[in-house]
C-alpha positions as CSV (number, residue, x, y, z in Angstrom):
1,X,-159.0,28.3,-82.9
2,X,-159.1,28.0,-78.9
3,X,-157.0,24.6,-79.8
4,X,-154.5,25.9,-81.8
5,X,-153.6,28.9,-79.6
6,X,-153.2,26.6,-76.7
7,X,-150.8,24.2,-79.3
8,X,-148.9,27.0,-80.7
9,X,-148.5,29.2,-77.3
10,X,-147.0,26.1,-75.4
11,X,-145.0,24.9,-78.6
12,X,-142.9,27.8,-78.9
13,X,-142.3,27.8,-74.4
14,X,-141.5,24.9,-74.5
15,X,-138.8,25.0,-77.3
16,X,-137.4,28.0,-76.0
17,X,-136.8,26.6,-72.5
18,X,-136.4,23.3,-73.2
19,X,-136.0,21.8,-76.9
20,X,-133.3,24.8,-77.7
21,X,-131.1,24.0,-74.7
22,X,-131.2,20.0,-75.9
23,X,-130.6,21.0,-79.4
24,X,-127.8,23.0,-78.7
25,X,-126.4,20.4,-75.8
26,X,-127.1,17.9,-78.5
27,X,-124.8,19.4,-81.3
28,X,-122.1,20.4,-78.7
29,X,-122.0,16.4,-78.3
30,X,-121.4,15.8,-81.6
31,X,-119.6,18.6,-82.7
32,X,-115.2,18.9,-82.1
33,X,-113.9,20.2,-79.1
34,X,-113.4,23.9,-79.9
35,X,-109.7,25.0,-79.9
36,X,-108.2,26.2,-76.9
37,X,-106.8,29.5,-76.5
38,X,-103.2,30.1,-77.7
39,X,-101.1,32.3,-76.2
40,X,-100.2,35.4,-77.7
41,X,-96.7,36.0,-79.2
42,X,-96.7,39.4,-78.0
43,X,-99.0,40.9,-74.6
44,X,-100.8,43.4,-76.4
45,X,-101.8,47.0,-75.2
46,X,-104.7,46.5,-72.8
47,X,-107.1,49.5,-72.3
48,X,-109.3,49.4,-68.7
49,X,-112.3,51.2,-69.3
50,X,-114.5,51.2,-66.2
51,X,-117.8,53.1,-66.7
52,X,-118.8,55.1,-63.5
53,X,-122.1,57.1,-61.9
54,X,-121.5,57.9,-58.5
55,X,-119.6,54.7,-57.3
56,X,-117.9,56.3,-54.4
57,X,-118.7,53.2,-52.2
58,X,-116.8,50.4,-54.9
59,X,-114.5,52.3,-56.8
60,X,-111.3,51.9,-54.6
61,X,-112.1,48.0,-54.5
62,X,-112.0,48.2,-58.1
63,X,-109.1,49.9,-59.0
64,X,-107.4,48.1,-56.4
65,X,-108.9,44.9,-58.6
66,X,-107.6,46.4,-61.7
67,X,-104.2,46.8,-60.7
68,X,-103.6,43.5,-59.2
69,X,-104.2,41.5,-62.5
70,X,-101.8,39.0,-63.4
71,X,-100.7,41.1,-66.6
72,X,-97.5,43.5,-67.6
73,X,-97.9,47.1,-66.2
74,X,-96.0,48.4,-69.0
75,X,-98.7,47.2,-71.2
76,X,-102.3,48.5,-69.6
77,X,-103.8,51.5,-68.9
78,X,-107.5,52.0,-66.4
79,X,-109.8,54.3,-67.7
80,X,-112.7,55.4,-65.1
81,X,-115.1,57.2,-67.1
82,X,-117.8,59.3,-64.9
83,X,-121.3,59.5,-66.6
84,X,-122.2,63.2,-64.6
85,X,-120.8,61.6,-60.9
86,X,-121.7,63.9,-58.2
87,X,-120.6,61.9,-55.3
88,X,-116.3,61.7,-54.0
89,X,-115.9,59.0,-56.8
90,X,-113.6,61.5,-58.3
91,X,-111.3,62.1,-55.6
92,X,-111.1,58.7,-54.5
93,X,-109.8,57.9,-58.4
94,X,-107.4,60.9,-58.5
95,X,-105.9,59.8,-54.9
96,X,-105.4,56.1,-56.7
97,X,-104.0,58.7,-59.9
98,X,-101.5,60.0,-57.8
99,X,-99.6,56.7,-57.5
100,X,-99.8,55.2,-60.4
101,X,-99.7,56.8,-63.8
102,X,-102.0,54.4,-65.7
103,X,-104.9,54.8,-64.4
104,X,-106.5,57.8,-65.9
105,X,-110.3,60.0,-65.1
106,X,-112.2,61.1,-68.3
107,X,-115.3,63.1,-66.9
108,X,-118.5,63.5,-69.3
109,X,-120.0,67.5,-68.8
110,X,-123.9,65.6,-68.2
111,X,-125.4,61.9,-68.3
112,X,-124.7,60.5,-71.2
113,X,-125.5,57.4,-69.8
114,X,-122.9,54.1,-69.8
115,X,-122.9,53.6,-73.4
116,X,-121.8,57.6,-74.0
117,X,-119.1,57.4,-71.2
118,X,-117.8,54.2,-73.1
119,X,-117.5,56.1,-76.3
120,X,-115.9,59.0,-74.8
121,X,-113.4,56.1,-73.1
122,X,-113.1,54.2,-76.2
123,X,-111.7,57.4,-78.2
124,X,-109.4,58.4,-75.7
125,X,-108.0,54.6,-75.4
126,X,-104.4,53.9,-76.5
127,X,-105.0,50.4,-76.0
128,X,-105.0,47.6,-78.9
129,X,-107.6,45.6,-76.5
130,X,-110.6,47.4,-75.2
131,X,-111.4,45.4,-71.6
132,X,-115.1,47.2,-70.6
133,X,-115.7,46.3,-66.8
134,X,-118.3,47.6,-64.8
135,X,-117.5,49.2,-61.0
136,X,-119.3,46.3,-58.6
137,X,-117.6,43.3,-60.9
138,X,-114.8,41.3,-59.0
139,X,-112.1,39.9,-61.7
140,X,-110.2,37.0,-60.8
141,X,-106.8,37.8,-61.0
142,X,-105.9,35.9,-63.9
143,X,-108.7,36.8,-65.9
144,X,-106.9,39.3,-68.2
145,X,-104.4,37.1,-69.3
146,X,-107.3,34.3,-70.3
147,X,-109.5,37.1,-72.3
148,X,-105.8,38.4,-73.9
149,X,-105.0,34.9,-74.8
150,X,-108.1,34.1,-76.6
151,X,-107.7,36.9,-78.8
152,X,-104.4,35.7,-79.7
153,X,-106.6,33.7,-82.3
154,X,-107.4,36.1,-85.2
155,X,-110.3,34.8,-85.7
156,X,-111.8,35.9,-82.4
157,X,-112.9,39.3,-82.4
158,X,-114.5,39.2,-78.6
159,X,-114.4,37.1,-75.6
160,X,-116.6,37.8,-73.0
161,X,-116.3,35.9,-68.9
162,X,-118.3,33.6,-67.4
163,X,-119.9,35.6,-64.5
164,X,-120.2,33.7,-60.5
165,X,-122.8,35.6,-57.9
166,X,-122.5,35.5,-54.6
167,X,-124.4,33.2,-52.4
168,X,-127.9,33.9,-52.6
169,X,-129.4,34.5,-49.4
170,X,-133.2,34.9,-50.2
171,X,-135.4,33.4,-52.5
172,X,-135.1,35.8,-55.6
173,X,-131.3,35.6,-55.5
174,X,-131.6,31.9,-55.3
175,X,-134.4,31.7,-58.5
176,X,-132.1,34.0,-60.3
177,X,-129.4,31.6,-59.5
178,X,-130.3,29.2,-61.2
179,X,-131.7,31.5,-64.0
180,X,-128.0,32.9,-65.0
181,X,-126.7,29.4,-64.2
182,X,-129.3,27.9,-67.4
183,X,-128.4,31.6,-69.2
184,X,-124.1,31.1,-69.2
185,X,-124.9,27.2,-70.1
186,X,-126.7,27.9,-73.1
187,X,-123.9,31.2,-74.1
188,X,-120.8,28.5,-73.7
189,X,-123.1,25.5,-75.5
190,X,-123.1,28.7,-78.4
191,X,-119.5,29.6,-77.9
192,X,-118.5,26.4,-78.3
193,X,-120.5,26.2,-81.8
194,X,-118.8,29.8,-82.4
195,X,-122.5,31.1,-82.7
196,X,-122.4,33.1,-79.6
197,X,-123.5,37.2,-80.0
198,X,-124.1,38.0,-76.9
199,X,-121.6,39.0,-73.7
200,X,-121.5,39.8,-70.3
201,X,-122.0,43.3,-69.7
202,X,-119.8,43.4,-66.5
203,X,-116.4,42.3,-67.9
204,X,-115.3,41.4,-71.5
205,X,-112.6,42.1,-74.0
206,X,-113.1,43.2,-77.6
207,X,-110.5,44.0,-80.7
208,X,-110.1,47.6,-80.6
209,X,-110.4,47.7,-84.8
210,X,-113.7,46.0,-84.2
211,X,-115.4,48.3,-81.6
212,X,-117.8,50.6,-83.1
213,X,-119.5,53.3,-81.2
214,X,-122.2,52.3,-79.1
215,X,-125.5,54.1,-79.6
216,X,-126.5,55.4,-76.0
217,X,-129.6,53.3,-76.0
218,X,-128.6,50.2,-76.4
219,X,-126.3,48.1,-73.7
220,X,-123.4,47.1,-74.7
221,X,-123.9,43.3,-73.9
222,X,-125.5,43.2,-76.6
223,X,-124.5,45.3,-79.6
224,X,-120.8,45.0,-78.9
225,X,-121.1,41.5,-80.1
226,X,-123.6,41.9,-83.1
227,X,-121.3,44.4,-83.9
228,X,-118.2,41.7,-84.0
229,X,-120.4,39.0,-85.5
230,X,-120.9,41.3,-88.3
231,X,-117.5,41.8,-89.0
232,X,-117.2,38.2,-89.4
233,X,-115.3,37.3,-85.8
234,X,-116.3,35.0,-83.6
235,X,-117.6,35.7,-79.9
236,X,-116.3,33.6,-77.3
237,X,-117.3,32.9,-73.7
238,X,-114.4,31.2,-71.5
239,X,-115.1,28.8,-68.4
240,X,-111.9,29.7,-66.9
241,X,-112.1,33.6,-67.2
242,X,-113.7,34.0,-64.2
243,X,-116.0,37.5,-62.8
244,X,-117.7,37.6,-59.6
245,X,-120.7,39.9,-59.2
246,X,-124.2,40.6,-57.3
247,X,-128.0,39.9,-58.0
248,X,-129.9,43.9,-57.8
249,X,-131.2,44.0,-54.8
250,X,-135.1,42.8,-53.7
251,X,-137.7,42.2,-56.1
252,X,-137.9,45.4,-57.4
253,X,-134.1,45.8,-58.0
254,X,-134.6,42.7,-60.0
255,X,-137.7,43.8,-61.8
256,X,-135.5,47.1,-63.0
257,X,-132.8,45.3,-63.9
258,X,-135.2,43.2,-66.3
259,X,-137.0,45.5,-67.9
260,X,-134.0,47.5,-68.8
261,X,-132.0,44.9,-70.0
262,X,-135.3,43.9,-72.2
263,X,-135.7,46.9,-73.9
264,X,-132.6,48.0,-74.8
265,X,-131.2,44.9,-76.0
266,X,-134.3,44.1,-78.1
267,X,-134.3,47.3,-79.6
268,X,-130.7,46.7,-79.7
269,X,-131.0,43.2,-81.8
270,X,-133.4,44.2,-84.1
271,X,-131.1,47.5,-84.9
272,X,-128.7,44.9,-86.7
273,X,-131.3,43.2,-88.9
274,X,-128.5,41.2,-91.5
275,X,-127.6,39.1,-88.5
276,X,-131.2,37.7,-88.3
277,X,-131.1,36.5,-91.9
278,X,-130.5,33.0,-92.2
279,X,-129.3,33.5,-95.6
280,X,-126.4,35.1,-94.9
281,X,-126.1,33.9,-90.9
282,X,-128.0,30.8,-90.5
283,X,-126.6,29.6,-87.3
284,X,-126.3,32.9,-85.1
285,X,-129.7,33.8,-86.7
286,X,-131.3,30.7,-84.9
287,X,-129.4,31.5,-81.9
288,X,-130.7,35.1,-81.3
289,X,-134.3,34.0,-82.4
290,X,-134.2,30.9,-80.0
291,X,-132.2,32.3,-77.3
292,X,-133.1,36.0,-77.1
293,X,-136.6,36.8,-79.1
294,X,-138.8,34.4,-78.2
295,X,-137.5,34.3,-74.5
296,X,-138.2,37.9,-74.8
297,X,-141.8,37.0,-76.1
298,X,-142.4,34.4,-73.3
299,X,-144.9,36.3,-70.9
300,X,-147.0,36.5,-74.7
301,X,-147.0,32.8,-75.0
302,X,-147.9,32.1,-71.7
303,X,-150.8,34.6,-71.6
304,X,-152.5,33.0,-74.7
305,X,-151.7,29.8,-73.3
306,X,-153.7,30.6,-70.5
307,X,-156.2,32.1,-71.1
308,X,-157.2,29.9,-74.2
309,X,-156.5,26.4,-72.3
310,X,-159.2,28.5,-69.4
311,X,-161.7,28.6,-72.6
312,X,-161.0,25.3,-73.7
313,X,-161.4,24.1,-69.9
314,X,-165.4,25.3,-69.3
315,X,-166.9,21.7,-70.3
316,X,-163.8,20.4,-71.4
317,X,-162.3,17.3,-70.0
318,X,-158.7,15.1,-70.1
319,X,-156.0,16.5,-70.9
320,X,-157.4,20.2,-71.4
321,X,-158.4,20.1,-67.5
322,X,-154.9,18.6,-66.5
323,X,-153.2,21.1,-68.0
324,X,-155.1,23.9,-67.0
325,X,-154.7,22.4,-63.1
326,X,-151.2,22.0,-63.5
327,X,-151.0,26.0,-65.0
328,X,-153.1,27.8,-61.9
329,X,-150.7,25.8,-59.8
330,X,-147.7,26.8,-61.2
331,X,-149.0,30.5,-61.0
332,X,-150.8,29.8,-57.2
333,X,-147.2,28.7,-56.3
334,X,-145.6,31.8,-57.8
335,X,-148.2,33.6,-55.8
336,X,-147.0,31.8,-52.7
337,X,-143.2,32.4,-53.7
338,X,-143.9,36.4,-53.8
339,X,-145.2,36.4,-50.2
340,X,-142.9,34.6,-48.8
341,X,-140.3,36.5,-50.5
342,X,-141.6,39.5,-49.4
343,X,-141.2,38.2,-45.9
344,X,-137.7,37.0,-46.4
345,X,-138.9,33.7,-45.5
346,X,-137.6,30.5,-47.6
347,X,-139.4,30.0,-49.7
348,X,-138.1,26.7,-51.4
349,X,-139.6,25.5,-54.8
350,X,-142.0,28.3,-54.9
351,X,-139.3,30.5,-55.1
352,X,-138.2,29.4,-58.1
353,X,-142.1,29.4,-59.8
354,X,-141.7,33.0,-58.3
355,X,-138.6,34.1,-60.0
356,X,-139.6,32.8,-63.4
357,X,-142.3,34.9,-62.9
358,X,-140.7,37.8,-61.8
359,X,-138.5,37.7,-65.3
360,X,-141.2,37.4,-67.3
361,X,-142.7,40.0,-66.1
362,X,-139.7,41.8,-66.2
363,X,-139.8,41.0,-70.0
364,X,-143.4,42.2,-70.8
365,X,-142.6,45.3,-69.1
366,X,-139.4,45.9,-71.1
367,X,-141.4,44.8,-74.2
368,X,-143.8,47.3,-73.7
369,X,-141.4,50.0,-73.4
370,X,-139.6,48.8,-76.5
371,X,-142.7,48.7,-78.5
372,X,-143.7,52.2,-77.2
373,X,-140.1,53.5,-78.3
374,X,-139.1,54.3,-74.9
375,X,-135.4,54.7,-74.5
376,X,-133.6,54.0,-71.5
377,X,-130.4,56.0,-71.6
378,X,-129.1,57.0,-68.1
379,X,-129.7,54.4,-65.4
């Protein structure tokens, strides 16, 4: 039983951090080069929505972000929807108001969290093409025009950015790095199969006929594009459309972060069950079991990895003792990552044992509120 715990438990990590990303590199290879984005015959109506909780330190930045896109002013609106701000985000936003008609302040009467503000946005929107960007998210200036142009295809119901952070100055950032760098590779390798159903949370684009409202506890990321895939569009990423943002700060910015994202978007997957069927979706349901559960479920496989190769080890021998060395360490240099993190000290290859760590923990804990029902809401 011991055996086949340890086989089954370091099966499935492996597959979800390694075989999956070959497979789907693999198929990419093989498959056509996807089409490239048309231009559309006429610039439709672009709604802004920016969702906002006391952001008076970034939201002139932003607006000042917003306006300088490479698209027609006749043709886009900014809406900065407050979820219960208490701070002088609303008087910065009215001063921007006063000189230029289209950006516009919806105000919810208490947290409704970012989901609820969205809604309220969304209904208020005149806009064919709802662009949801969060407050600390740089755009490149041209990245308006690249979403815009991608939904020029009718078959595209979504098209989400590819996301750059900023130089990572301490060990964490630099883990998580190369974390998001592995996470966009595998979401283009699944655009590029059009099997993507997942987005980036701080900038992408969405048919307004396809948006449906958002329950408050799930993130948008993620149901926003189950939503689409439902409805039987395509989700895109785009290399070129280009969004510059920052890592949460410290470890236990990053540990929030984690378990938030965890537990709402699991909930959130699992709340659109026919997308899971491989009767009826066979190739996004391998994507979101490959890519999103069973990373989810990682810190699981890991533990019964552990702990059965440790039973397996007392008297054992080989391989069994190799692989139990090689576990303790990997978690020893975790261990060593963590303190020298906590330090601010580099912390070099231990950092990145650390980090992996640090998001898998970040996953059991978000599991944990999942299973217990917890909903995050407000944040």
């Amino acid at each position: 039983m011991a055996y086949s715990a340890l086989l089954v438990s370091m099966a499935l990590v492996a597959y979800t951090w390694a075989a999956y990303p070959a497979l789907l590199l693999a198929l990419r290879t093989l498959s056509l080069h996807p089409a490239q984005p048309m231009r559309a015959a006429k610039d439709p109506f672009v709604s802004i929505i920016v969702a906002v909780h006391n952001e008076q330190e970034k939201i002139a930045a932003k607006l000042t972000n917003c306006l300088d896109l490479h698209y027609p002013r006749d043709r886009v609106e900014i809406i900065v929807a407050s979820d219960g701000s208490t701070d002088a985000t609303e008087e910065i936003v009215r001063s921007f108001l006063a000189r230029d008609a289209r950006i516009r302040w919806l105000a919810s009467s208490q947290r409704s969290g970012k989901s609820g503000v969205q809604n309220l946005a969304a209904a208020a929107a005149r806009g064919d093409t709802l662009f949801f960007t969060d407050a600390n998210a740089s755009l490149d200036p041209h990245v308006l025009r690249t979403l815009v142009d991608n939904l020029a295809n009718p078959a595209v119901g979504l098209v989400t950015t590819t996301v750059h952070f900023g130089d990572p100055g301490d060990a964490i950032a630099k883990g998580q790095g190369f974390y998001w760098r592995f996470e966009f590779f595998l979401r283009q390798m699944e655009s590029d199969l059009r099997i993507l159903a997942t987005a980036s949370g701080c900038a992408f684009a969405v048919r307004r006929q396809l948006f449906r409202a958002l329950p408050v506890c799930y993130g948008d990321d993620c149901i926003v594009p189950l939503d689409v895939r439902l409805q039987g569009h395509t989700v895109v990423q785009d290399r070129s459309a280009l969004v510059f943002d920052s890592m949460p700060q410290g470890i236990e910015g990053e540990l929030r972060a984690r378990i938030r994202m965890t537990a709402r978007n699991w909930s959130g997957t699992w709340a659109r069950p026919a997308l899971l069927n491989p009767l009826r979706f066979p190739l996004t349901a391998w994507a979101l079991v490959s890519h999103k559960l069973l990373r989810w479920l990682t810190p699981f496989f890991l533990a019964v990895g552990f702990l059965s190769n440790s039973v397996l080890a007392i008297g054992g021998h080989g391989l069994i003792l190799v692989l139990w060395w090689m576990q303790l360490a990997f978690y020893l240099s975790a261990f060593v990552g963590w303190r020298l993190a906590r330090k601010q000290r580099p912390a070099g290859v231990c950092g990145y044992s650390f980090s992996f760590c640090l998001a898998n923990l970040g996953f059991l804990l978000g599991m944990v509120k999942a299973f217990r029902s917890q909903k995050i809401v407000a944040y």
